[in-house]
C-alpha positions as CSV (number, residue, x, y, z in Angstrom):
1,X,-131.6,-121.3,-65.8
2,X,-131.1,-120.3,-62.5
3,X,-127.2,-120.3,-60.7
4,X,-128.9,-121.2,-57.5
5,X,-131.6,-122.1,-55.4
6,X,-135.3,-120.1,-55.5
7,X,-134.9,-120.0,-51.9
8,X,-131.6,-118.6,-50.9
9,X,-131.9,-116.4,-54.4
10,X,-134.9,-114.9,-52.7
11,X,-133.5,-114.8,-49.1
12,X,-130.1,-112.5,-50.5
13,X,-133.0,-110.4,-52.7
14,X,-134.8,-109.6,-49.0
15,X,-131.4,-109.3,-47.8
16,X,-130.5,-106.4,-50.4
17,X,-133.4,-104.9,-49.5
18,X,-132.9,-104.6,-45.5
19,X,-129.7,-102.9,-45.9
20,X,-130.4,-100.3,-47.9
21,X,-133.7,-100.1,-45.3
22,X,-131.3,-100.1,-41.9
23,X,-127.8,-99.3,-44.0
24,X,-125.7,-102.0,-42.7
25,X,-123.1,-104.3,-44.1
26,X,-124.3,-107.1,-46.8
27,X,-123.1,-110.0,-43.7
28,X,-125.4,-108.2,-41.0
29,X,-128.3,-108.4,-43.3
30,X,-128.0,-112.1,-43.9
31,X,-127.7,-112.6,-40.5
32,X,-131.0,-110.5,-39.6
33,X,-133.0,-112.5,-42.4
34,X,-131.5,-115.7,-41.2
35,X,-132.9,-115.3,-38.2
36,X,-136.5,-114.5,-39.3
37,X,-135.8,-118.0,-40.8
38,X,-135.5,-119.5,-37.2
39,X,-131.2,-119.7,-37.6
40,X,-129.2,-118.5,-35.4
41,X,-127.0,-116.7,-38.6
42,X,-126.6,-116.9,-42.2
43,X,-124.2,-119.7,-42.1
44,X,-126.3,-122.0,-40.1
45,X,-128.9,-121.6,-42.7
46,X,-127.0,-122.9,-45.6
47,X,-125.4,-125.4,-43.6
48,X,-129.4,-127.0,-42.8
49,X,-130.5,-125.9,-46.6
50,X,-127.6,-128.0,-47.6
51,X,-128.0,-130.7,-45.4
52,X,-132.0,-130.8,-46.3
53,X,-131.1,-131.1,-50.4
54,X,-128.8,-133.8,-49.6
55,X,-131.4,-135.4,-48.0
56,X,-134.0,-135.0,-50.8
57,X,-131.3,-137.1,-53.1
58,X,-133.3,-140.0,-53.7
59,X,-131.8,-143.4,-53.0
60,X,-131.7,-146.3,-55.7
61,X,-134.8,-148.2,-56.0
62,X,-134.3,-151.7,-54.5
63,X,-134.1,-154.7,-57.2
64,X,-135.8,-157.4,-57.2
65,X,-135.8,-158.6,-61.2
66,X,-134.6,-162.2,-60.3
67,X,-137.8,-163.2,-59.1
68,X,-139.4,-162.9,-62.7
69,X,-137.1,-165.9,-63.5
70,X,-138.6,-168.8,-63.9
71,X,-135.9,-170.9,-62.0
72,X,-136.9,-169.0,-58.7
73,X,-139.6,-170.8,-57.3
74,X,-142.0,-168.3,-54.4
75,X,-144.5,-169.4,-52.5
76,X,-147.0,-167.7,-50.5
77,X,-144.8,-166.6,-47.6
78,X,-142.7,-165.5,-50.7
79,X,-144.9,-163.1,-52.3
80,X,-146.0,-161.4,-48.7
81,X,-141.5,-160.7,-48.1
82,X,-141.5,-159.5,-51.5
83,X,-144.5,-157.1,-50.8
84,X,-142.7,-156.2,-47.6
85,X,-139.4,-154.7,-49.5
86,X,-138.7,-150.9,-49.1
87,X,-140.5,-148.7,-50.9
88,X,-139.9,-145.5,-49.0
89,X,-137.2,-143.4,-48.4
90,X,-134.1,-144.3,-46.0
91,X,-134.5,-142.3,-42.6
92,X,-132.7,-139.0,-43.1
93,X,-130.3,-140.2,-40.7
94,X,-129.1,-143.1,-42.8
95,X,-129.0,-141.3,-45.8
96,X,-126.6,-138.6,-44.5
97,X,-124.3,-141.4,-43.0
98,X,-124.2,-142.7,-46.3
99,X,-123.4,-139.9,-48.5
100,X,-120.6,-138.8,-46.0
101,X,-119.4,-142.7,-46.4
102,X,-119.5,-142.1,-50.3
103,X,-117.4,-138.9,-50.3
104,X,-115.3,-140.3,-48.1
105,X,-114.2,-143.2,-50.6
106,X,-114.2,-140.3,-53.2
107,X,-111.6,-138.5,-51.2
108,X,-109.1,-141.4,-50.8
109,X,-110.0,-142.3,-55.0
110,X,-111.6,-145.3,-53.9
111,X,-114.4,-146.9,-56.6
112,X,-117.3,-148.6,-55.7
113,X,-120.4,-149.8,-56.6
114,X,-123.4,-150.1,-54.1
115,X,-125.8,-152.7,-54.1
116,X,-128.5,-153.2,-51.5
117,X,-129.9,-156.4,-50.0
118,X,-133.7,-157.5,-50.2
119,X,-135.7,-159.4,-47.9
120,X,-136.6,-162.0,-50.5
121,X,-132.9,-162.0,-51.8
122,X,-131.5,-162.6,-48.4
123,X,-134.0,-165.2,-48.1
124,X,-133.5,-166.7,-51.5
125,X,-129.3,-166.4,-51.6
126,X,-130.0,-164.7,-54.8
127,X,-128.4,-160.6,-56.3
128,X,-129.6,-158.7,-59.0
129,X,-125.8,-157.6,-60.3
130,X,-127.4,-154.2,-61.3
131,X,-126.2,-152.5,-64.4
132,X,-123.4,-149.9,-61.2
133,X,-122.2,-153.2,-60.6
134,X,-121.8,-154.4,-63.8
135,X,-120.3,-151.4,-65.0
136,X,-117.7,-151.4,-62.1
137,X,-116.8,-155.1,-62.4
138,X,-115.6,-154.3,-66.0
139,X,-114.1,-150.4,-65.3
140,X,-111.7,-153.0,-62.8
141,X,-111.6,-155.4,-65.5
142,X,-112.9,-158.0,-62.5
143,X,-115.5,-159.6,-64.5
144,X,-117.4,-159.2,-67.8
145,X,-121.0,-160.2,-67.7
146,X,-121.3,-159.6,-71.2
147,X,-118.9,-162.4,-72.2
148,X,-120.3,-165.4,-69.7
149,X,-122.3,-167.8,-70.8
150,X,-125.3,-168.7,-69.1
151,X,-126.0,-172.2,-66.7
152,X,-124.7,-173.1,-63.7
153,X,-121.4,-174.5,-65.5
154,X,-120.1,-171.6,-66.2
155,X,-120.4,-169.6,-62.6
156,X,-117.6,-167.8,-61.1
157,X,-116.4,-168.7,-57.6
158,X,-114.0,-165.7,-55.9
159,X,-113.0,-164.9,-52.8
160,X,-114.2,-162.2,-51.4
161,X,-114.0,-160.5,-47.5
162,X,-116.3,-158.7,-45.4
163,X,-114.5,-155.6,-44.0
164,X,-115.4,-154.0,-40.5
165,X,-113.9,-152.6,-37.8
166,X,-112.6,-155.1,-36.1
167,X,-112.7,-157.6,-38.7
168,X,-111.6,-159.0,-42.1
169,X,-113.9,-162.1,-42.8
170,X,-113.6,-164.0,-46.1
171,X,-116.2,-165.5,-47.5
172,X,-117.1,-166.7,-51.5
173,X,-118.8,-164.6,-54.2
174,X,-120.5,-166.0,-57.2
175,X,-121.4,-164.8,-60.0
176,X,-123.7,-165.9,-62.7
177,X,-126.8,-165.8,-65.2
178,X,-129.5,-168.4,-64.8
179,X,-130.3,-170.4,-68.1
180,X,-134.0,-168.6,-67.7
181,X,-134.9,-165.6,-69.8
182,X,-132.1,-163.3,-71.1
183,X,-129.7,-164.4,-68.2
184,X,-129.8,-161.3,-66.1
185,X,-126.7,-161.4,-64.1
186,X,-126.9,-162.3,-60.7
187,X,-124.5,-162.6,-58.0
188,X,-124.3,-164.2,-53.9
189,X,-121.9,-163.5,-50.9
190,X,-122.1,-166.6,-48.6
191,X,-123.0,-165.5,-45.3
192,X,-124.5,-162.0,-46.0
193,X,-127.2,-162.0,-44.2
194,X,-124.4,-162.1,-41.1
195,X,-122.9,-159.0,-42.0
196,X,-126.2,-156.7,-43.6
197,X,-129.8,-156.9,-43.4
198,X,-132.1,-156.1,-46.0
199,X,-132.0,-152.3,-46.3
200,X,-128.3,-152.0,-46.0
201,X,-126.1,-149.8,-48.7
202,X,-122.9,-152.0,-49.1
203,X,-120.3,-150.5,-50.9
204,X,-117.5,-153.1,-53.5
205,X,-114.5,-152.0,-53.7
206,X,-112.3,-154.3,-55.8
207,X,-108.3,-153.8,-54.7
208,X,-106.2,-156.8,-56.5
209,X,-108.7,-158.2,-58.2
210,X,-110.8,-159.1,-55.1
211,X,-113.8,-158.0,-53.7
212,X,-114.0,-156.1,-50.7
213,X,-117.2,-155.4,-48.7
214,X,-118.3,-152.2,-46.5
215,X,-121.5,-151.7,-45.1
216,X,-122.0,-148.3,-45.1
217,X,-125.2,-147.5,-43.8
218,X,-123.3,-149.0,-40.0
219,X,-120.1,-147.6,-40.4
220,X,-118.8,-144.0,-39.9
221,X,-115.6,-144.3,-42.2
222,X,-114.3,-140.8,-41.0
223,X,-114.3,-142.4,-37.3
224,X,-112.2,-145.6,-38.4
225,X,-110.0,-143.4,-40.2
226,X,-108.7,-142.3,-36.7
227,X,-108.6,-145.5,-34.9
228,X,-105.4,-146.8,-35.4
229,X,-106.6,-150.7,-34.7
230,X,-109.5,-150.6,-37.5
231,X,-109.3,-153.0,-40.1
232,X,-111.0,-150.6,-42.2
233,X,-108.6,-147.9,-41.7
234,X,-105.4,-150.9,-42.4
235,X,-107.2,-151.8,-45.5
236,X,-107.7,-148.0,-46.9
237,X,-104.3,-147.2,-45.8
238,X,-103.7,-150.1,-48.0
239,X,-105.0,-149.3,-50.8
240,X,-104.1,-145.7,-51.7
241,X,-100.5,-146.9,-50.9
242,X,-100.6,-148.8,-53.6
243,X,-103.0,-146.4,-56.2
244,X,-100.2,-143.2,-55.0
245,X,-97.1,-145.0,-55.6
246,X,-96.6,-142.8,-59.2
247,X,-98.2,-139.7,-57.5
248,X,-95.1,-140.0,-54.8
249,X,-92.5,-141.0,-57.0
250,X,-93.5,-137.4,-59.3
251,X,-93.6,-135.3,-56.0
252,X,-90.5,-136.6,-54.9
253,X,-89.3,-135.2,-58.0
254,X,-90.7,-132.4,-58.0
255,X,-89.2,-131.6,-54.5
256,X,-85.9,-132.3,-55.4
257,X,-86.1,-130.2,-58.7
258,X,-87.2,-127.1,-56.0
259,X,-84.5,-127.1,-54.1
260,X,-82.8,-124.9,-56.8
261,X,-84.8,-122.6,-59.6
262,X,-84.9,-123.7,-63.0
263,X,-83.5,-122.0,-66.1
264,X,-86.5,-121.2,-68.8
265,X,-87.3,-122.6,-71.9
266,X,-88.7,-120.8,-75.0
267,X,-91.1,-118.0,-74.5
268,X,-94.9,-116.9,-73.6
269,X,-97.7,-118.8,-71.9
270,X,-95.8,-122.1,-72.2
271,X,-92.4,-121.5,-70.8
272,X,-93.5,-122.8,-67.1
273,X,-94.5,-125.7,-68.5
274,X,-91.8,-126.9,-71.2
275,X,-89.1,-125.6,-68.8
276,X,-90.9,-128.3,-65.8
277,X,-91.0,-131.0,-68.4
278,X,-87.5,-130.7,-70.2
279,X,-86.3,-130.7,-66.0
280,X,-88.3,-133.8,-65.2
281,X,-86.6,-135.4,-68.8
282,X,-89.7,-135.5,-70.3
283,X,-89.2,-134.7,-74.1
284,X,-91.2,-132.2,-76.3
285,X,-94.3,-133.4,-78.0
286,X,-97.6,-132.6,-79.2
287,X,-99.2,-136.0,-77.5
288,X,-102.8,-135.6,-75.7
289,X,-101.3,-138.4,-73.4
290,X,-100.3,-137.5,-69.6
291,X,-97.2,-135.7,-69.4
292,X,-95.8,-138.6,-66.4
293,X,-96.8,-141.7,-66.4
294,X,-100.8,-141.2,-66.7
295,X,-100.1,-137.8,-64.8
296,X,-101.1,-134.7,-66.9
297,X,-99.0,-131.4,-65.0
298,X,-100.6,-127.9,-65.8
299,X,-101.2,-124.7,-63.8
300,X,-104.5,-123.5,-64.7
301,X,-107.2,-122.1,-61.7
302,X,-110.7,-122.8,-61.6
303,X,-114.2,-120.4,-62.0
304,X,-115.1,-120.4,-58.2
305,X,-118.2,-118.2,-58.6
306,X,-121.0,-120.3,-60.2
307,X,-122.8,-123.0,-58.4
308,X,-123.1,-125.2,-61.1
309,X,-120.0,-126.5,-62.8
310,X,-119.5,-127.9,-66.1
311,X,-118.1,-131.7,-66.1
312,X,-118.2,-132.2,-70.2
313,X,-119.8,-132.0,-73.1
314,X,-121.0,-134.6,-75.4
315,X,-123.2,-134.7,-78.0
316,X,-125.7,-138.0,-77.9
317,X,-125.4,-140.9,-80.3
318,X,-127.1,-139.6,-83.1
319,X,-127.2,-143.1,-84.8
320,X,-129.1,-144.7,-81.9
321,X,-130.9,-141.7,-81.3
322,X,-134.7,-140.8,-82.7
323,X,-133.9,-137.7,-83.4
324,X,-130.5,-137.3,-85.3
325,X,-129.1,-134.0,-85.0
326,X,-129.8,-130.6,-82.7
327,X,-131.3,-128.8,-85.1
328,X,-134.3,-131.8,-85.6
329,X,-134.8,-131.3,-81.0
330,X,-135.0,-127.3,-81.3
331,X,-137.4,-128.0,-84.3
332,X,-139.6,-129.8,-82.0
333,X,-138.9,-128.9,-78.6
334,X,-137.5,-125.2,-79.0
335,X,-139.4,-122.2,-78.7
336,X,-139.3,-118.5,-79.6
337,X,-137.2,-115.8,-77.7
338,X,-137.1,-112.4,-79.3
339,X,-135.1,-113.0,-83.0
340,X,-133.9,-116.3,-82.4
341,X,-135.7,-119.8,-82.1
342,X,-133.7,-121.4,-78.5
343,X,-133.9,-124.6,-76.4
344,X,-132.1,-124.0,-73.5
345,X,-133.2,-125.7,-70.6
346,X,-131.2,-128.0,-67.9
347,X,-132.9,-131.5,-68.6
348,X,-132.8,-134.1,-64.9
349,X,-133.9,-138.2,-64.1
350,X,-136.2,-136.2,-61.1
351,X,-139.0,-134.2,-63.4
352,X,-139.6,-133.2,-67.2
353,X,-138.9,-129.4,-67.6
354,X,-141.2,-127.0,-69.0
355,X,-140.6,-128.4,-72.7
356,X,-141.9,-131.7,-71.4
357,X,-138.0,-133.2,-71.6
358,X,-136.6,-135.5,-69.2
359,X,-133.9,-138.5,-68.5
360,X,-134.5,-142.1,-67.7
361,X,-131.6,-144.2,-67.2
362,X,-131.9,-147.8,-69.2
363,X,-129.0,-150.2,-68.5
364,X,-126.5,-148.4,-69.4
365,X,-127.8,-145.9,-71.7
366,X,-128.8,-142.2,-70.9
367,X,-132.3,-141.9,-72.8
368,X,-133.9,-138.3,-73.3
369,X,-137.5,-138.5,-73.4
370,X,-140.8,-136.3,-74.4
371,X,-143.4,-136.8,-71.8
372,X,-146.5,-135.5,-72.8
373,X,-150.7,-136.2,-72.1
374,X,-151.9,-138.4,-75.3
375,X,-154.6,-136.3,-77.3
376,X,-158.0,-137.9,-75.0
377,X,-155.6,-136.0,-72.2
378,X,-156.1,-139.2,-70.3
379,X,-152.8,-141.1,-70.8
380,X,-148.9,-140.0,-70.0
381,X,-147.3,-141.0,-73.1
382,X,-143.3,-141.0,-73.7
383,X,-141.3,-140.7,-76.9
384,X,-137.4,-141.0,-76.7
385,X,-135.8,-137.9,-78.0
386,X,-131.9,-139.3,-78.1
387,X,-129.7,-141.6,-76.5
388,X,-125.9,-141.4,-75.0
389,X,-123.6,-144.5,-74.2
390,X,-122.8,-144.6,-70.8
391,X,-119.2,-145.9,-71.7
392,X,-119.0,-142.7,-74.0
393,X,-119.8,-140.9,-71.1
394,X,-117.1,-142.5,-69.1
395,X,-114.8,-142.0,-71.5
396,X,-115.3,-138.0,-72.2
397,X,-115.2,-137.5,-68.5
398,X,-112.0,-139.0,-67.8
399,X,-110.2,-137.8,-71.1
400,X,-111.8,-133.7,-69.4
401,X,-110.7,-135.2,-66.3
402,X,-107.5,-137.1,-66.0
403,X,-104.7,-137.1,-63.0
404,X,-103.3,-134.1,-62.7
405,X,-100.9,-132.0,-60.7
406,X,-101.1,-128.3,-61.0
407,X,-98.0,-126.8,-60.3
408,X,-97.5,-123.4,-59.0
409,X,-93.8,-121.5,-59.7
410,X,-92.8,-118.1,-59.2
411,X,-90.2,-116.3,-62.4
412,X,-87.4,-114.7,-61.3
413,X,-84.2,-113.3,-63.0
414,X,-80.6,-114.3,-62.7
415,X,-78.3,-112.1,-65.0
416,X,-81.1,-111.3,-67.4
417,X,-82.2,-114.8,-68.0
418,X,-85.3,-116.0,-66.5
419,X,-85.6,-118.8,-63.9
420,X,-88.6,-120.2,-62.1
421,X,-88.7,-121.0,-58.2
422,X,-91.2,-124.5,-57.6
423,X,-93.2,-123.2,-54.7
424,X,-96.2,-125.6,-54.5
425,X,-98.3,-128.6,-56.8
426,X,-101.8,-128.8,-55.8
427,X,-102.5,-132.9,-56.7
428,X,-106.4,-133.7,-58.1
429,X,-106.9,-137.2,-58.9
430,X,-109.3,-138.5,-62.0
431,X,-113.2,-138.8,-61.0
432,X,-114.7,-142.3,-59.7
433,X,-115.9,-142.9,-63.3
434,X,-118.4,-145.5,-62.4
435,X,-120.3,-142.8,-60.0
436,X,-121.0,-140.7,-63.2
437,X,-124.3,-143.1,-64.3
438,X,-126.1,-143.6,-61.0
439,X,-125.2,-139.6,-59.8
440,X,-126.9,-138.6,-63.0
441,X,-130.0,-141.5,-61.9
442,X,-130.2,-139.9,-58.7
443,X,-130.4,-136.6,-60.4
444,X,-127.2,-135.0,-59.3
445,X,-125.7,-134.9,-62.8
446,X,-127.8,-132.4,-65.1
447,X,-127.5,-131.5,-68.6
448,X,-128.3,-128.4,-70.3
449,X,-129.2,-127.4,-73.9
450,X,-128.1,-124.3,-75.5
451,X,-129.3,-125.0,-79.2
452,X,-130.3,-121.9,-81.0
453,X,-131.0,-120.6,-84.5
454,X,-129.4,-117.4,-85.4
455,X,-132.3,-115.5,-87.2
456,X,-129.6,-114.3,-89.7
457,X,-128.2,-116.9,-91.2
458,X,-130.8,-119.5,-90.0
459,X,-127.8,-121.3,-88.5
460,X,-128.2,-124.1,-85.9
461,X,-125.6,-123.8,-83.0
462,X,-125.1,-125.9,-79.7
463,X,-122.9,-125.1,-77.0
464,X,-123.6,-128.2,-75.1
465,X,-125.3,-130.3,-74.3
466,X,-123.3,-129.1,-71.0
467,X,-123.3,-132.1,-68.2
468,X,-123.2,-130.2,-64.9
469,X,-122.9,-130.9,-61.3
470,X,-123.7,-128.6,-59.1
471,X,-120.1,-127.7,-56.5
472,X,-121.3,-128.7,-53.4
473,X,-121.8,-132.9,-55.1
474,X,-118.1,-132.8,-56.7
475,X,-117.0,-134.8,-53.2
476,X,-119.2,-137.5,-54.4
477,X,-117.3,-138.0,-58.1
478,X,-114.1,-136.2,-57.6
479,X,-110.8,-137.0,-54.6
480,X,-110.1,-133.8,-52.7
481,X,-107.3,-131.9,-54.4
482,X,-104.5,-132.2,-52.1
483,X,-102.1,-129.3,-51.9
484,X,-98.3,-130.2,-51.1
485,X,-95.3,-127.6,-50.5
486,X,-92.1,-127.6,-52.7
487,X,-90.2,-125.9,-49.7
């Protein structure tokens, strides 16, 4: 499994090459090859390679499952719209906008879910609430799908607003499933088509319990963050006043407490730590709860070398699962490497690996699949492999994940005892836990297997499966760690 790119693996190889060839420094050479790439240096080529593998990041198909219902009448004019809805690619243009939007929200810790308006739907007044939505309207405890009953009698009428720049315009949401087939949810902003056309990626953001619209395929949110009269930048300001309100209140504290060092407690690795806690008046315990009021406070550092990173690991639901262990997906999928018998390969939603293994997304599940050609060799055929919970999923990544602030102290010695001088607390906030499912749809979220049987013992071990991200996508799950002095 390779830490990075073909490309720019082959580029620094070539690069190696030229300077032992001219003897020059490593940064000369990537220059020189750069340019044989048509850059101007080595840096302006990763900035384009980056920019051209965001770009490949497909967008979310658009959804158009309402019209199977038998309550939605079409005619002909109907069916010709519906043939008309996107089936490309946004421009490159759009897409980029977009992304930068996305980390943006992720930077201030603002959720969202994205949904994106069809011709027919604008036409009809209709929503598919997609399975993103869903998920987020329950992660904000905002509305549970699950538990409505179907018919019109039972629809939910909120308010809701339409954010731009220069205007907060509130309109009504509903939200409902049609007495027709299962009752796939639907939902309807009044007056949408004024503020989006079909196309559109609009972000919901729900801040007290109401929903909040942006369009951000229009907007550049890092240029109303700087204009002092934008509703957008009022209502952002807004919001992560209220989420940071525990996050001051700690660093306040933590201020205070640095104004003078602080005696140590115990001895060893932990002594930072316990002496912190026992000045904040936070008791000794063995709790995995957050040290301050949802706040976990540790000093570890991060591997900065590897361009993928681990997010978690998590076994699948071996229950739901068709196969019900690791040991029965090496015995069919693995393959022979010297002594042992492996399966370790990085499994995506984009293509099946070499072993034929793949992801598809269902609701809210995360299926693995076999692909494989049917024995005529004239049909794709698909057989599921095992299944994880998206809500498990959540749930690992933000117990791996919490709130945290990672405090840096210095020890010094005052009349033999030890002391320790708060310099600085570097402040990362949990991931936007209903990204995880549609980052791993869009095949920014991999997994890898590392299942192996030791040819000794015959034993079956599995270091994963591993979900990973690779660093340069973390702005699109994770808020910027902000770094605040003590002094």
């Amino acid at each position: 499994m390779p830490k990075e790119h073909p490309y720019i693996a082959r580029l620094k190889k070539q690069a190696k090459i030229l300077k032992k060839q001219k003897n020059i420094i490593s940064a000369r050479a990537l220059d020189e090859i750069a340019k044989q790439e048509g850059h101007s240096n080595w840096t302006a080529l990763l900035r384009e390679f980056d920019k051209t593998q965001k770009i490949k990041t497909p967008t979310a198909k658009v959804s158009t499952t309402f019209v199977e219902s038998d309550d939605i009448e079409l005619d002909e004019d109907d069916y010709e719209l519906l043939a008309e809805e996107r089936k490309d690619e946004l421009s490159s243009e759009i897409k980029l906008n977009v992304l930068q939007n996305k980390k943006t929200l992720a930077f201030h810790s603002i959720d969202y879910s994205i949904f994106e308006p069809t011709k027919t739907g604008l036409k009809k007044s209709i929503l598919d609430a997609t399975q993103p939505v869903r998920t987020h309207f329950e992660l904000a405890k905002f509305h549970d799908y699950s538990k409505q009953q179907q018919g019109i009698d039972y629809k939910k009428i909120s308010t809701a607003f339409f954010l731009s720049s220069s205007t907060v315009r509130e309109t009504k949401m509903s939200l409902y499933r049609p007495v027709t087939k299962k009752g796939d949810p639907r939902m309807w902003f009044t007056a949408l088509g004024t503020f989006a056309e079909a196309g559109d990626q609009i972000a919901i953001i729900i801040f007290n319990q109401v929903p909040y619209l942006l369009n951000l395929s229009k907007i550049n949110l890092d240029n109303e963050l700087q204009e002092f009269k934008s509703k957008i930048n009022g209502f952002i300001c807004e919001y992560t006043k209220q989420t940071n309100t525990i996050a001051d209140e700690l660093l306040a504290k933590l201020k205070e407490l640095a104004k003078k060092p602080i005696k140590a407690i115990g001895h060893g690795d932990t002594t930072i730590g316990m002496s912190i806690e026992c000045a904040l008046g936070i008791p000794p315990n063995s709790s995995k709860q957050p040290d301050y009021k949802g706040i976990e406070l540790k000093s570890g550092r991060g591997n900065k070398n590897k361009t993928r990173t681990t997010l978690f690991a998590q076994v699948a639901n071996w229950s739901n699962s068709h196969c019900k262990s690791s040991a029965e997906i090496l015995d069919k999928y693995g393959y022979q490497r010297e002594k042992d018998f492996k399966l370790y390969c990085t499994l995506s939603t984009q293509q099946k690996n070499s072993q034929g293994l793949k992801f598809e997304i269902r609701d809210d599940l995360l299926c693995e699949i076999h692909e494989y050609i049917s024995p005529k060799g004239c049909e794709i055929k698909k057989q599921d492999v095992a299944i994880w919970n998206g809500s498990t999923l959540r749930s690992r990544l933000h117990e791996k994940h919490s709130e945290t602030f990672w405090i840096e102290a210095e020890s010094t010695f005052i009349n033999g005892e030890e002391y320790f001088n708060l310099k600085s607390v570097i402040h990362t906030k949990m991931p936007l836990l209903n990204q995880l499912m549609p980052l791993i749809e869009n095949g920014v979220i991999t997994m890898d297997h590392l299942i192996k049987r030791n040819a000794k013992n015959n034993r079956v071990s599995e270091k994963g499966p591993l979900f990973k991200i690779d660093k340069r996508n973390l702005e699109l799950l994770f808020p910027k760690p902000i770094k605040y002095d003590l002094n």
